[in-house]
N, C-alpha and C positions, 0 to 999 in steps of 0.2 A: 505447544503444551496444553492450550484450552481445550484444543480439539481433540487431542488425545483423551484428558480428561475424559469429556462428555462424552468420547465412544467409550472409551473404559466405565463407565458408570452406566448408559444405557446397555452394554451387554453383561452390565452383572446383573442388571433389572431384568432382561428378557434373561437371561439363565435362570436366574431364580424365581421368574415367574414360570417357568416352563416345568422346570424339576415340581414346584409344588400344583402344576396342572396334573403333571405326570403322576405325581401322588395322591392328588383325587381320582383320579381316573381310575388308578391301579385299588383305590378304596371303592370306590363304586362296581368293581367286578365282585369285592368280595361280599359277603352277605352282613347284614346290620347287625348282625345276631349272631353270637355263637354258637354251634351247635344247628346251626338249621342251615339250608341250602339256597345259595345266593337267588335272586330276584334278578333274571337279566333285565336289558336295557336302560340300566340307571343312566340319570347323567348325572357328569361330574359335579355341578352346580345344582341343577334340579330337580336330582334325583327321580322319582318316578312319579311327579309330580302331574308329567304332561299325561301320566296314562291316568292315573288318578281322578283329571278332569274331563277326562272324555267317556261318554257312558259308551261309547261301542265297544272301550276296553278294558269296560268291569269285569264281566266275564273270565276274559285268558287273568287277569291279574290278581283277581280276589281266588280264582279256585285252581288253577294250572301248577302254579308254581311250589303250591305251601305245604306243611306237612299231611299225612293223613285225617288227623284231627283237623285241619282247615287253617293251622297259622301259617302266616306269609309275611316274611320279613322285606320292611319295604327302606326308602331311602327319602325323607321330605327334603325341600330345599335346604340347601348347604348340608346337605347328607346330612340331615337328623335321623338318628336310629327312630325309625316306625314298625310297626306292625299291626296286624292285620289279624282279625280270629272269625269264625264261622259259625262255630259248633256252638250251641246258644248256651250251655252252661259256662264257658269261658267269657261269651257277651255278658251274662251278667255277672259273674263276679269283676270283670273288667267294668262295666257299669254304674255297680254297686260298690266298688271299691271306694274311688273318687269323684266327686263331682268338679273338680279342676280340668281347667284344659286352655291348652297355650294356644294364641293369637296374635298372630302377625300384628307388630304395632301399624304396620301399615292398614291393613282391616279395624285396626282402633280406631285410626286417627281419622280416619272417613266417616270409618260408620256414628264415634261419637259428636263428630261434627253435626249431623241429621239426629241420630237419637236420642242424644243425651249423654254426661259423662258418666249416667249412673244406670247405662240403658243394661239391662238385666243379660242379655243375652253377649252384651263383648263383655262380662268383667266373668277373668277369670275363675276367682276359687276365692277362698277365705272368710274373711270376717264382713267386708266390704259385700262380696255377693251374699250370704247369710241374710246379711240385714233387709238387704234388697227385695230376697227371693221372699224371705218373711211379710213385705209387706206389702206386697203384690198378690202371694198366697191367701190373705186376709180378704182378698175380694171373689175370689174362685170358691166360695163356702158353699155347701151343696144347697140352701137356700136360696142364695142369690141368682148358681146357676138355672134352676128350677124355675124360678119365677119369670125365666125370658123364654119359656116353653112354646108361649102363647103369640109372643111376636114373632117367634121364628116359623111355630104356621103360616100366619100369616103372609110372612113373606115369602112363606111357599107355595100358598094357594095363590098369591098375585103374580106370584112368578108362571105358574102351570095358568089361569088362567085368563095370560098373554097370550100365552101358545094357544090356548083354547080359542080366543075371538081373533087371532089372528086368520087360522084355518077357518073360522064361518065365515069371517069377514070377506075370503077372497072365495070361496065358495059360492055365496052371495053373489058376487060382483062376476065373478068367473065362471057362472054358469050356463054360458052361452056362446063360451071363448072355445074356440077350435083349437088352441095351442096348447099344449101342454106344460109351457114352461111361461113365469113370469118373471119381471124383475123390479126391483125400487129405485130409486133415485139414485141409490147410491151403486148402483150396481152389481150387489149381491146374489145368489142364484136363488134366493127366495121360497115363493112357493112352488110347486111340483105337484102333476099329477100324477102318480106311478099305477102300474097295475101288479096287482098283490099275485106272485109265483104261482103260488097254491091254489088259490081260488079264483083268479082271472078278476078279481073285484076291483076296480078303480079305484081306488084312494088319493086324496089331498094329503100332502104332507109339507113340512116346514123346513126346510134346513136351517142350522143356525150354527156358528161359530161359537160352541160351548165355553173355552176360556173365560170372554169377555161378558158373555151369557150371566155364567156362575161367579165372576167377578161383581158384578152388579149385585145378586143376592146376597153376594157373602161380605159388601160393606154394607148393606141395607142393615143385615142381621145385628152386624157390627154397631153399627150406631144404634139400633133399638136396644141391642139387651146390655153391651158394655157402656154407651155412652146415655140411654136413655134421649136418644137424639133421634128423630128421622131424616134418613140424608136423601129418602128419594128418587135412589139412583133409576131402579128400573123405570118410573112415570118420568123422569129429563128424558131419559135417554131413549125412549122408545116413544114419544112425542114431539112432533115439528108444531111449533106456534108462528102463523098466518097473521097475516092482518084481519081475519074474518074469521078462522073456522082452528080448532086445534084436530091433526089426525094422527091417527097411526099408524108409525113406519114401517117396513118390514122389518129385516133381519140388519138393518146397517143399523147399528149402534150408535149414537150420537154420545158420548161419553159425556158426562159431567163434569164439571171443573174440578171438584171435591174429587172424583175418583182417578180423573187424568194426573193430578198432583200427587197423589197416595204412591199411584204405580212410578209417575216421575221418579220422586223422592229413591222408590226401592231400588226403582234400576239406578239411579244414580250412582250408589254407592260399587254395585257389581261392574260400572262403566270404569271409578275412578280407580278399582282394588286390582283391575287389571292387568297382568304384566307387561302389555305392547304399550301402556300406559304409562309405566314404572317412572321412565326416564322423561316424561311428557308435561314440562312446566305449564302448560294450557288446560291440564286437567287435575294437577296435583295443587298450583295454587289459587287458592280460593277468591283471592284479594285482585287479580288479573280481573281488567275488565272485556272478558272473552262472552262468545255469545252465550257457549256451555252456562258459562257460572250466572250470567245476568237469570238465562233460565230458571235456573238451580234456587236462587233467591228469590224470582217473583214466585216458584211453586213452594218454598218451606215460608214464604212469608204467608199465604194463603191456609194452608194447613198449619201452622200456629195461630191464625188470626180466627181461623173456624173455631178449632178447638181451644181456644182463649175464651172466646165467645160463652160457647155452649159449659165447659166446667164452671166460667164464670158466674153464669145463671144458677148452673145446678150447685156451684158452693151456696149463694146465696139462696137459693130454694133449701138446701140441706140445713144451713144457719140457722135457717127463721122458724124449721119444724124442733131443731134440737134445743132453742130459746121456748117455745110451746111445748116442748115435751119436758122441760126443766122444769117449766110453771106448773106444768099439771101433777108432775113427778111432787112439786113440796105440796101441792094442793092434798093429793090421795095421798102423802104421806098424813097430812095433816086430819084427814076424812076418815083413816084407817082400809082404804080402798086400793085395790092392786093395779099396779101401771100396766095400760096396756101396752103388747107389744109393737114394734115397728115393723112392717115388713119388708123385709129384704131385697136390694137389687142390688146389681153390682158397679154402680158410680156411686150410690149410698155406702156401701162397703168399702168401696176404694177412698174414695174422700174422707171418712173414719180412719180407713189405715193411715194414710198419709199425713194426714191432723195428728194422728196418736205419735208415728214417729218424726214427725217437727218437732214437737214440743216435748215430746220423752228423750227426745237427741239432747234440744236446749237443757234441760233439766238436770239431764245429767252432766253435760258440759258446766253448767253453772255451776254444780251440785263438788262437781270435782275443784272447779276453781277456787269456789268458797274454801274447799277442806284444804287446797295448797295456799293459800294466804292467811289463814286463819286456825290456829287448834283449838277453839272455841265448840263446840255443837250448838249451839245457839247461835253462833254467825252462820254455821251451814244450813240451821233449819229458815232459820232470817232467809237465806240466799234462796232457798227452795220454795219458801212461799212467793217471793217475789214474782215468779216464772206463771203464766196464764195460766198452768197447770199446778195445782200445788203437788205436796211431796204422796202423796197419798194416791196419786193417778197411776195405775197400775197394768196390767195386762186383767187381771182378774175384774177390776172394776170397770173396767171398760168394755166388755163381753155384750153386756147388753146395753148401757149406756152410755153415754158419755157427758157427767155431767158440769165439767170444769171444762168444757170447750168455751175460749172467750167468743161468745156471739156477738158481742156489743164493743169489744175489747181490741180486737182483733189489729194490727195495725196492716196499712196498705202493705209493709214491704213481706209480713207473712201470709197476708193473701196471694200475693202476686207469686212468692216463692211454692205454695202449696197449688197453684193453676201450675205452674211450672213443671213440677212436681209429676203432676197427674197427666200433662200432656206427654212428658218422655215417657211415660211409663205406657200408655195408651199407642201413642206412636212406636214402640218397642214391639208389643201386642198385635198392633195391625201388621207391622212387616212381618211377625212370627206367624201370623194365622190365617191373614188375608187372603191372600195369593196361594198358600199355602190348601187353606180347606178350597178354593176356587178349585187348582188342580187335582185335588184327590176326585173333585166329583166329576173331573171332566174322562178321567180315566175310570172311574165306575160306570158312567155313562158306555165307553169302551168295552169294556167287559160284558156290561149284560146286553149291549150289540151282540157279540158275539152267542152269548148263551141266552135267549130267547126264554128257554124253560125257566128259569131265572124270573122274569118279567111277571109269569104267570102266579108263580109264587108270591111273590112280591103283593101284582094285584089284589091274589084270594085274600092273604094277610089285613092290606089297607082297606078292603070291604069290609073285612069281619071286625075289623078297629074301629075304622072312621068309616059309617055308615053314613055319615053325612059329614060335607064341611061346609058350615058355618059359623057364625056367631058366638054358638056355643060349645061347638067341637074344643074335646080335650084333647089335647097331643101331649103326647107321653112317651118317651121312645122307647122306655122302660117294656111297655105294651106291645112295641113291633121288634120280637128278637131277628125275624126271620129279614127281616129292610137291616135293622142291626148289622147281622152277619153278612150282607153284602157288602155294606161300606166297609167290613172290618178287611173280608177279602180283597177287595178290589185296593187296597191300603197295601198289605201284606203284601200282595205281587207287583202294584206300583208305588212306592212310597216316594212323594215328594222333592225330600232332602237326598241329596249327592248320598252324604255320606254324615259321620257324625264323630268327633274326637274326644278324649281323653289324655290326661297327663300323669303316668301312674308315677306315686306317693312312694311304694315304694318295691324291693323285687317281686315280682309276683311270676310262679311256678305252674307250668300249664303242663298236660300229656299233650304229646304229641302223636301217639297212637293208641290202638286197643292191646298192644305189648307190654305196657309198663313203659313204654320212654315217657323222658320226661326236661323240659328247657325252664329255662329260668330266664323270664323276659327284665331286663336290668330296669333302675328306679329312672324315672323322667327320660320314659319310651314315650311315643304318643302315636296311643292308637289311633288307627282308623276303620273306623267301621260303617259299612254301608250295608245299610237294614234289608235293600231288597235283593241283595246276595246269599243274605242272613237267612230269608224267608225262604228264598228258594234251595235252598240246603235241606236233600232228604235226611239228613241226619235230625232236622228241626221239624219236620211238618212230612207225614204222610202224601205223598201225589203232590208235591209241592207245587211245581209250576202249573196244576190243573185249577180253574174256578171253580170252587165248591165251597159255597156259602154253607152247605151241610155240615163241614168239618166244624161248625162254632154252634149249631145249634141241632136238637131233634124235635119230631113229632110227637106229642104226649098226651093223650086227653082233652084231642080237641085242639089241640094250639101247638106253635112253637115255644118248643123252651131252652135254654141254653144248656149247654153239654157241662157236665164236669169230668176234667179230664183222669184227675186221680182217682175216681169211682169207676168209670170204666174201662178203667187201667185194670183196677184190683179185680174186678169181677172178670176180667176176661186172665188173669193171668189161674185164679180160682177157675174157672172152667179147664183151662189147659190143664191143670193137675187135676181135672175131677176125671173120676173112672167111666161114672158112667156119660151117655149123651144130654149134652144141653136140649133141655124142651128147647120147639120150635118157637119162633118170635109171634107173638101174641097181638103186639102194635099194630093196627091196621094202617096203611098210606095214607100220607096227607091226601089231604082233595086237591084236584084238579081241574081249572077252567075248561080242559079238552083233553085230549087222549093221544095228542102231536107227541109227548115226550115220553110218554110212561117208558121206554127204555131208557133214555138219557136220564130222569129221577131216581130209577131203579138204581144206578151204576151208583148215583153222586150220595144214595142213601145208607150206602155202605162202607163211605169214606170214614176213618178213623176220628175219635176228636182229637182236635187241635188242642196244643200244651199252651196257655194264657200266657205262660212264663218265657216262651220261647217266639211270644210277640215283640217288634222294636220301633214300629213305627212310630211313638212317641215318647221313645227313648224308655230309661230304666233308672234306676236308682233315686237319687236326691234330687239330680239334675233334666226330672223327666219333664214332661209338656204340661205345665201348666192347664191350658186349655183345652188338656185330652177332653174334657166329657162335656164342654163344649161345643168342640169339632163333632164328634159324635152323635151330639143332641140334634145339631143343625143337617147331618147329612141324612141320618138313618128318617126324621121327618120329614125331607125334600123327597127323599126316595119311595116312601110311603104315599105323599102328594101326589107324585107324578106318576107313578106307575099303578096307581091306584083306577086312573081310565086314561091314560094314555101309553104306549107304547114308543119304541126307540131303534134308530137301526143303524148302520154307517152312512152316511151319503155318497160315499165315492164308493161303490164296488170294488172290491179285493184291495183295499185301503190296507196298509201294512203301518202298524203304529211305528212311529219312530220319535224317539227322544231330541232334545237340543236341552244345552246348560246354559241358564240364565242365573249367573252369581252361583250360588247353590241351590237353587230351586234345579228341576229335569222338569219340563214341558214337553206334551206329548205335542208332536209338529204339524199344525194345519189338518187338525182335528175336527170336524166337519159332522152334528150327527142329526137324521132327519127325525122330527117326529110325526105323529100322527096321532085321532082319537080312536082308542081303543072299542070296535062293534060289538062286542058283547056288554 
């Protein structure tokens, strides 16, 4: 009878497991959506998850299957109703709708392990991210951004002249070498002498492994303008120290410790969130003493220990000017004389923010307690003065100062929690922007490989900008639309991020063609949307998959200036109802270094402008990139630097870009680009 039992009990388990496999199955043939046409290949469990992560089948999956308009109802794990949109006025009302969006606890529970439980980028939606985004925003002020203008030159003329004394250095040394190929220590393919197609000219040139290249720079930047820190990277890493003598490397990279941990750290979480992972006690718990995790701890103990260090300082440097600006503040109160003001950076902003809601949180937690224990208002105001900040500390009062910050008051456990604070919020930032502006420029780079005309542009531009860089060279990126408009391109066609999600709030009504249909996507669908599918949709961008930096900017007066897309909308639609013929174009052609392209400029001078609005590389609505004009600031100046006397080209002949998915970043793969100094 036992026996009996247990087979009677194990085949009503497998029946009833099988019927309800049966009936995911038979749910994943049908479409997530009603009203729209199924999405083949789901699976019953993970829906179309697996095509989702793989960029070779963005393509068939975001445009093959969806309606005319571009929506594609999709299937996330455990068949969560998804979809999918194209058409960029649907992207942004989808956008702009909500700034919610659902996240695997598993994705939480990792990533807040490393960032924090307050890290900006895993919390969902609400009051909670609100506050967050609030006060993380308070350091992005167009002041603070502005004023790291000057180190981001910086580290882009030290960056370009690497490259520069690299090529003399082997020039020098190599001018009597019969080989045309060298190598470094580490075995790199180094310098090269090639001879130029066109002109039969022998040229030196560099190859380099752009990623790790543009990684360097872009924590350099990172510590100057967010942390007020110099981390270095480029002088470690491109320096061997000797018992005698310090030289320099070639193109092996010797990475720094500070940077090796940073990328640690990021890949960690893409290792641990992995599905072949899923079931993997050696990499889910933390407390195992496996090799993984021992790693894992001596690299976040070192990257909390940095940035312990350096906020530490800069709390206290920040302290000691806000205690000297209070004195002088009652001093000119007392003199009838006007305070001056402070000027802006953004670890001064951010330690402000974070100061203000510590103690605007306490304050009003107090403030509440007092009024549940007490119906007095004299016990509540008692309660509110008590708090380092009295009741009077405000959003308004604190704009330009901050004069209730306790400087002298302060206890150890609110300092410790304000460093705290400042590093999850910092380490949040570097994994968002890091890696992230590294890649966008290693794929610009790609690009204007390819289009050469580009380059020359670029150059005339950085002459006519930065006639010199020095000391006192102003960078401006405001100045260079035409370097501007590359980065924005080369974004637009490779953007970074997989893809990007939403949680919509509630039904929202799309056409599904130019006929009047029309679907009704149901409330807590979660889109998905990937920007460089987005951009390549001619329904969003004229000649979309073509590079034409032209489409964001024109020739005007001597200079580049940026397009307005709604003005040249209206005047060419006014021409099409004018009767009679438009006068001839008046604008004479930008100038040009040489006379190589004047067809290929001709062609790209007549491309349409691009709609701003039906941009997505950094996202839209409430929930957009913080650090857009950040990344920007930093790219559109490197781009200026560099191609301002140097030039770029592929290293490997008929190199064909291809992607690979790291977490959600896309990484162009074994991307290789030579440089050389520009003869003109």
């Amino acid at each position: 009878l036992p026996i009996l039992s247990f087979f009677f009990i194990l085949t009503t388990i497998t029946a009833l497991t099988t019927v309800y496999i049966v009936r995911l199955q038979h749910k994943a043939l049908q479409s997530s959506i009603a009203g729209l046409p199924a999405t083949p290949n789901a699976n019953f469990f993970f829906g179309h998850y697996t095509q989702l992560i793989s960029p070779s089948s963005h393509s068939q999956i975001f445009t093959s299957y969806g309606t005319p308009s571009g929506i594609t109802p999709l299937y996330g794990p455990g068949l969560k109703v998804c979809a999918s949109v194209l058409k960029a006025s649907h992207v942004r009302l989808v956008l702009r709708h909500t700034p919610s969006r659902d996240f695997s606890s598993f994705i939480v529970r990792h990533g807040r392990r490393t960032l924090g439980k307050d890290s900006l980028i895993l919390i969902g939606g609400g009051r909670q991210w609100r506050r967050t985004r609030n006060v993380v925003q308070k350091a992005f002020t167009i002041g603070a951004i502005t004023s790291g203008r000057g180190a981001v030159g910086e580290c882009a003329v030290a960056m370009v002249r690497w490259l520069q004394q690299s090529l003399l250095l082997w020039n020098v040394d190599n001018d009597d070498d019969e080989t045309n190929n060298t190598y470094c220590g580490g075995g790199c393919n180094g310098h090269k002498r090639i001879k130029d197609k066109e002109t039969g000219k022998e040229r030196n040139v560099l190859h380099v492994e752009v990623e790790q290249f543009f990684k360097l720079f872009s924590l350099d930047v990172f510590g100057r303008v967010a942390m007020d820190y110099d981390f270095e990277c480029l002088q470690k890493a491109t320096t061997t120290t000797s018992t005698t003598t310090t030289t320099t490397t070639c193109t092996c990279f010797t990475i720094p410790p500070e940077a090796a941990s940073f990328e640690y750290l990021e890949q960690d979480i893409g290792v641990r969130v992995h599905p072949k992972n899923f079931l993997n006690p050696f990499t889910q718990l933390y407390w195992l003493p496996t090799k993984h995790n021992r790693k894992y701890y001596t690299n976040l103990k070192l990257v909390n220990t940095l940035m312990g260090e350096v906020i530490g300082l800069k709390l206290d440097e920040f302290l000691g000017r806000v205690e000297l600006q209070q004195k002088q503040q009652q001093q000119s109160e007392n003199d009838g004389k006007e305070e001056e003001e402070e000027e802006e950076n953004m670890m001064t902003m951010m330690l402000k923010s974070v100061i203000e809601d510590q103690y605007s949180h306490s304050l009003n937690s107090t403030t509440a307690s007092s009024s549940n224990n007490t119906t007095s208002s004299s016990s509540s105001s008692s309660s509110s003065s008590s708090c380092p900040f009295s009741s009077t500390f405000t959003k308004e009062s604190n704009n330009n100062n901050m004069d209730n910050i306790p400087t002298t008051t302060m206890t150890p456990s609110d300092r410790s929690q304000i460093i705290q604070n400042v590093t999850h919020i910092l380490h949040t930032l570097l994994v968002a922007g890091y890696e992230t502006t590294a890649i966008s420029l290693s794929y610009t780079m790609y690009c204007l490989s390819k289009h050469p005309r580009c380059q020359e542009r670029a150059c005339e531009e950085a002459r006519r900008v930065l006639p010199t860089l020095d000391t006192n060279t102003k960078f401006d990126e405001d100045a260079l639309p035409y370097c501007k408009a590359i980065a924005m391109e080369a974004l637009r066609i490779h953007v970074p991020i997989i893809f990007t999600t939403r949680e919509s709030a509630k039904d929202i009504t799309l056409d599904t063609d130019d006929e009047g249909g029309m679907v009704t996507i149901p409330k807590d669908t979660r889109f998905i949307l990937n920007p460089t599918m987005i951009h390549l949709d001619e329904r969003n961008f004229d000649r979309a998959k073509e590079f034409l930096p032209e489409r964001w900017v024109r020739w005007e007066d001597g200079r580049w200036v940026d397009r307005d897309f709604e003005m040249e909308t209206l005047e060419e639609e006014t021409k099409a109802t004018a009767t009679a013929p438009p006068p001839p174009p008046t604008t004479p052609s930008p100038p040009s270094l040489s006379d190589k392209y004047i067809h290929e400029n001709a062609q790209a001078d007549t491309i349409s402008a691009a709609n701003p609005q039906s941009f997505f590389a950094f996202s839209d609505g409430a929930r957009n990139c913080i650090g857009r004009r950040l990344a920007m600031m930093e790219s559109t100046i490197f781009i200026a630097v560099l191609f301002r006397d140097m030039c770029v080209d592929l290293a490997e002949e008929g190199y064909e870009l291809e992607k690979e998915r790291r977490f959600v970043i896309l990484v162009p793969k074994a991307l290789s680009i030579a440089f050389w100094k520009r003869d003109d």
